[in-house]
SETOR-19026 format. One record per residue (C-alpha): residue number from 0; x, y, z. Coordinates in Angstrom, 3 decimals. Layout:
N
resi,u,v,w
NUM,X,Y,Z .
...
//
This chain:
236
resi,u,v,w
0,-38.814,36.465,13.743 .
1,-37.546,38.871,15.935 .
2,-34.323,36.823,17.212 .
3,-33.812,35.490,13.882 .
4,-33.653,39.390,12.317 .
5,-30.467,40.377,14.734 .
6,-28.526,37.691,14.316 .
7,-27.446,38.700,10.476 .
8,-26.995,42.028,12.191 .
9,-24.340,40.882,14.918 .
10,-22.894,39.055,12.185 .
11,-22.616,41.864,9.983 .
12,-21.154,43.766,12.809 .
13,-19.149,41.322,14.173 .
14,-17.279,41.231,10.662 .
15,-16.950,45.173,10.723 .
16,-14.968,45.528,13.857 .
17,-12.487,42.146,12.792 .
18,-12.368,43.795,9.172 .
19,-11.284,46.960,11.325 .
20,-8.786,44.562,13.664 .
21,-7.280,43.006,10.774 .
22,-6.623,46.469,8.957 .
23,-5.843,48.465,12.161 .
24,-2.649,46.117,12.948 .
25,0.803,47.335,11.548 .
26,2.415,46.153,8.219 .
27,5.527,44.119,9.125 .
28,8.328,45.474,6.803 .
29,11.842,43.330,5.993 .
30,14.649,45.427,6.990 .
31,18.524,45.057,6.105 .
32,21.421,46.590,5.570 .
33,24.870,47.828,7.061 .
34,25.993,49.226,10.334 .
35,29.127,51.495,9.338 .
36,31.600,53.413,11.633 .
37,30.876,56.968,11.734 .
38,33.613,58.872,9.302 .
39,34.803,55.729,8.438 .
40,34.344,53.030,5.657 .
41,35.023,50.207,8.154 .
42,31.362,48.129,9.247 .
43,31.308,47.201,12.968 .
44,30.363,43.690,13.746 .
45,28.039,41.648,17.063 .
46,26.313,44.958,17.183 .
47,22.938,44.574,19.217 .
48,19.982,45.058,17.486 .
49,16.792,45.562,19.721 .
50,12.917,46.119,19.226 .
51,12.199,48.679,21.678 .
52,8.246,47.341,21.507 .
53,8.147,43.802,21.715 .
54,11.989,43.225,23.041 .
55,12.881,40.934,20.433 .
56,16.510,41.602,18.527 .
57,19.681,40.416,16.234 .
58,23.201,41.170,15.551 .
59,25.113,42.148,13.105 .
60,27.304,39.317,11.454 .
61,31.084,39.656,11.294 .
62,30.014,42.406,7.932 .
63,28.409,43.928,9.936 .
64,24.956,43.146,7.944 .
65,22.103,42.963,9.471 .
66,18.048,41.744,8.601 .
67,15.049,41.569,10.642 .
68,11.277,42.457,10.771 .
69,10.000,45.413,11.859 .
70,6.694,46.973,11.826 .
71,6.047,50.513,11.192 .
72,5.290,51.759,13.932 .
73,8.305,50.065,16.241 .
74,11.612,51.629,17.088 .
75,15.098,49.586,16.462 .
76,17.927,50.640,18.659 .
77,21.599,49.888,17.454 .
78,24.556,49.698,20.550 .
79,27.999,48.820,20.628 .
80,30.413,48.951,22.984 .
81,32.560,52.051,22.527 .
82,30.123,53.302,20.118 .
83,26.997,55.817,21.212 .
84,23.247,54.230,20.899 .
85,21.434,54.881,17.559 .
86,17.865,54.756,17.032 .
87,15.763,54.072,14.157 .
88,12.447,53.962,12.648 .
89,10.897,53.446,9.129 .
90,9.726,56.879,7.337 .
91,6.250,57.874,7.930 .
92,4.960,57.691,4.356 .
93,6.776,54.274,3.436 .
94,4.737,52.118,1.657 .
95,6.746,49.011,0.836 .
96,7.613,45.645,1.772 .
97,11.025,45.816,2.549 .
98,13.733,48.334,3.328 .
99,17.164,49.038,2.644 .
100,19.406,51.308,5.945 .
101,22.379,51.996,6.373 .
102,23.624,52.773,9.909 .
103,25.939,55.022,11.251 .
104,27.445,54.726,14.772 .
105,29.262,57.435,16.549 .
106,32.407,56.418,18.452 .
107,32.580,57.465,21.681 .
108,35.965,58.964,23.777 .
109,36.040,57.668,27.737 .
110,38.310,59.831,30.013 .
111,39.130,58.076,33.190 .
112,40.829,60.036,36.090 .
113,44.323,59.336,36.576 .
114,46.173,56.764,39.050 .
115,49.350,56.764,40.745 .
116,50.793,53.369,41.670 .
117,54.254,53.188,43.266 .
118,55.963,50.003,44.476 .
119,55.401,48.834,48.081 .
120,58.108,46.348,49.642 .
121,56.148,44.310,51.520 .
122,58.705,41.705,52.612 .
123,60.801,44.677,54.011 .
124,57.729,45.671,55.771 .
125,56.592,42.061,57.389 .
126,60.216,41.604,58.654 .
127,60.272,44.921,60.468 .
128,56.766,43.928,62.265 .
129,58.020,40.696,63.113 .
130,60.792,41.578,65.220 .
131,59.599,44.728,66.526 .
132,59.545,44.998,70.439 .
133,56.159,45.350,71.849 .
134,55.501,48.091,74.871 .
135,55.617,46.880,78.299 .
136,51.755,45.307,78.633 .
137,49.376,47.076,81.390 .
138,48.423,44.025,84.103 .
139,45.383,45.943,84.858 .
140,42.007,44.013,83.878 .
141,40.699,45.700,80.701 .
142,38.107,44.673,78.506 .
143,39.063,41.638,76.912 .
144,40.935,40.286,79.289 .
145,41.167,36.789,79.235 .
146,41.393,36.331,82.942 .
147,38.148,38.170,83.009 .
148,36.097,35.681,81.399 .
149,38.022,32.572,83.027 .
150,37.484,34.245,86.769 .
151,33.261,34.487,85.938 .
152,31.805,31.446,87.243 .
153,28.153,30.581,86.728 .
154,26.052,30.828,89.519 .
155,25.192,27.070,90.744 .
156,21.606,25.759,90.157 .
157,19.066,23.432,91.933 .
158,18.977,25.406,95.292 .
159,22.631,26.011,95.390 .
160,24.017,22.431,94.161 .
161,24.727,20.455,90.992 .
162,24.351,16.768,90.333 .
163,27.449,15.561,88.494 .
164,26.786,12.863,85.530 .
165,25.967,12.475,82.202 .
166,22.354,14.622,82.756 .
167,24.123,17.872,83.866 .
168,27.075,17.045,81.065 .
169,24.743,17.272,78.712 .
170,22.244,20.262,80.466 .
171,25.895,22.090,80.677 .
172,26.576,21.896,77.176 .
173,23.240,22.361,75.457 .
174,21.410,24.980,78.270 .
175,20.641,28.501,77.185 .
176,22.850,29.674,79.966 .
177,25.881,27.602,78.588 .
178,25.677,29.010,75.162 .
179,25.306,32.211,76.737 .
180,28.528,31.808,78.447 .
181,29.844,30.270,75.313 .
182,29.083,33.300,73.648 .
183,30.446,35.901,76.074 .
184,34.059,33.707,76.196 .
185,33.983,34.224,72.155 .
186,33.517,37.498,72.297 .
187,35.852,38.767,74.817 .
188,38.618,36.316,72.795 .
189,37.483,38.885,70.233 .
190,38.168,41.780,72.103 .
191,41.707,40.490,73.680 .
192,42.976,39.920,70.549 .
193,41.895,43.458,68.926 .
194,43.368,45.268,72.165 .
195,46.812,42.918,71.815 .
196,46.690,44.132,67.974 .
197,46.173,47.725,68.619 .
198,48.829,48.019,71.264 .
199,51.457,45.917,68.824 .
200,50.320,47.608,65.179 .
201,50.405,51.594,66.067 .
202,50.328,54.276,64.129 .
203,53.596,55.950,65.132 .
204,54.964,52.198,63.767 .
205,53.449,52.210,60.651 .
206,55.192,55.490,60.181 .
207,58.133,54.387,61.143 .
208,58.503,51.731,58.953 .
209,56.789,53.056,55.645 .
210,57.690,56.549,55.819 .
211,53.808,57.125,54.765 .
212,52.050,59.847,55.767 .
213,49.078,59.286,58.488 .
214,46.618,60.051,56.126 .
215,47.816,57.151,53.908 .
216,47.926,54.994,57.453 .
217,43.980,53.213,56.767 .
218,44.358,52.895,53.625 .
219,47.675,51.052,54.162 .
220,46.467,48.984,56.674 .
221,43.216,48.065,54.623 .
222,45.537,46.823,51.639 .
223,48.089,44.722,53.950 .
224,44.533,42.719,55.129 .
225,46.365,41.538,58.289 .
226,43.446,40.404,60.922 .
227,43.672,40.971,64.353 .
228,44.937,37.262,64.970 .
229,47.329,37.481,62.579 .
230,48.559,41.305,64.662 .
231,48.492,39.950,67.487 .
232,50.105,36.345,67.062 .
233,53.334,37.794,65.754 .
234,56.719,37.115,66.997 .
235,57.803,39.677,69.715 .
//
C-alpha cells in the first residue's frame, strides 16, 4: 500500500514542474515591419536581420519589409553596410501576438587617409638597367662563389676508394651525403646570384635613374618585384 500511495504523488508532481516548464518558456511573438533610412523616407533593402539568442535571421526584401518570430525575451539586431547596427527588443509589458516596428538606421560617414599616386615610367626605367655598365667584379673568393662549391670535393669512401657502377651511381645520387652536397651547391647558387644582384642593382643607381629619394629606394624596389635572377641575368 505503501508503493502504491507515492506513485499518484510523483505523478502529481511530475505534472507540477512540466505545468511550470510549459508556462516558464517564452511566448513567440510575429514581428514585421519596415527598416527606413534615418532622416529619410527612403527603406533600405538585404538588410541582415539576426537573433542574437538562437542565431537564426532574415532580410529585408527589396521594400525593405521585413517578418520573423521572436520571443520576448530575445534581442534582433539590424546591420547594413554603410549604415550603424541597431538593436531591438519587444516592450516589457507587451502582451500580444504579433507586433508592428518600424526601424531606423543611422548612416554612417568613413574617412580614409589620403593617397598620393604619381606616374612611374617603368619602360624608361628597365632600359636604363639594361644597358648600364656593371663595376669591375672582385676575383677574390667570396661567399657564393661558384668556384667555391665546384673546387669542394667529397671525401672518398670505403677506406679511401670507390667502386664505379651502377651501385655507387645510385648510392651517389640517393646518399645523405649527396643530398647534402646537393643542398650546399643550391644554396651557394643562391648566394652568387644575390651578391651578382647587389653589386649590379645599387642604391646610388636607383637614384640615378629615378631621381627618388633613398628613403623611397625599398619601397621602389619592393614594387618593381625584380628577383635576384632576374638582377643579376641582365644584359651588361
Amino acid at each position: 500500500m505503501k508503493y502504491l500511495f507515492l506513485i499518484p504523488i510523483n505523478l502529481c508532481i511530475f505534472s507540477i514542474f512540466l505545468s511550470y516548464a510549459i508556462w516558464a518558456q517564452p511566448k513567440l511573438v510575429q514581428v514585421s515591419g519596415f527598416v527606413y533610412q534615418k532622416d529619410s523616407s527612403n527603406t533600405i533593402p538585404f538588410v541582415d536581420i539576426v537573433n542574437k539568442k538562437n542565431k537564426t535571421g532574415t532580410i529585408t526584401n527589396v521594400s525593405g519589409f521585413f517578418s520573423l518570430l521572436m520571443s520576448t525575451t530575445d534581442t534582433i539586431e539590424f546591420s547594413a553596410i554603410g549604415y550603424k547596427k541597431y538593436r531591438f527588443w519587444l516592450p516589457s509589458n507587451f502582451t500580444g501576438d504579433s507586433y508592428q516596428a518600424l526601424i531606423l538606421l543611422e548612416k554612417v560617414v568613413y574617412t580614409l587617409d589620403q593617397v598620393d599616386i604619381g606616374l612611374f615610367n617603368y619602360e624608361k626605367f628597365k632600359k636604363d638597367f639594361e644597358s648600364m655598365k656593371l663595376q669591375e667584379e672582385n676575383n677574390s673568393v667570396v661567399a657564393g662563389d661558384p668556384t667555391y662549391y665546384k673546387r669542394y670535393v667529397a671525401p672518398k669512401e670505403n677506406f679511401g676508394y670507390t667502386i664505379k657502377g651502377p651501385f655507387s651511381a645510385l648510392y651517389n645520387k640517393f646518399s645523405r651525403r649527396a643530398k647534402e652536397l646537393e643542398k650546399l651547391q643550391s644554396i651557394l647558387e643562391n648566394e652568387n646570384k644575390n651578391v651578382t644582384a647587389s653589386m649590379k642593382l645599387t642604391k646610388d643607381l636607383i637614384v640615378q635613374v629615378t631621381g627618388i629619394s633613398e628613403s623611397e629606394i625599398d619601397r621602389f624596389v619592393s614594387y618593381c618585384n625584380m628577383g635576384s635572377e632576374f638582377v643579376a641575368n641582365a644584359t651588361t
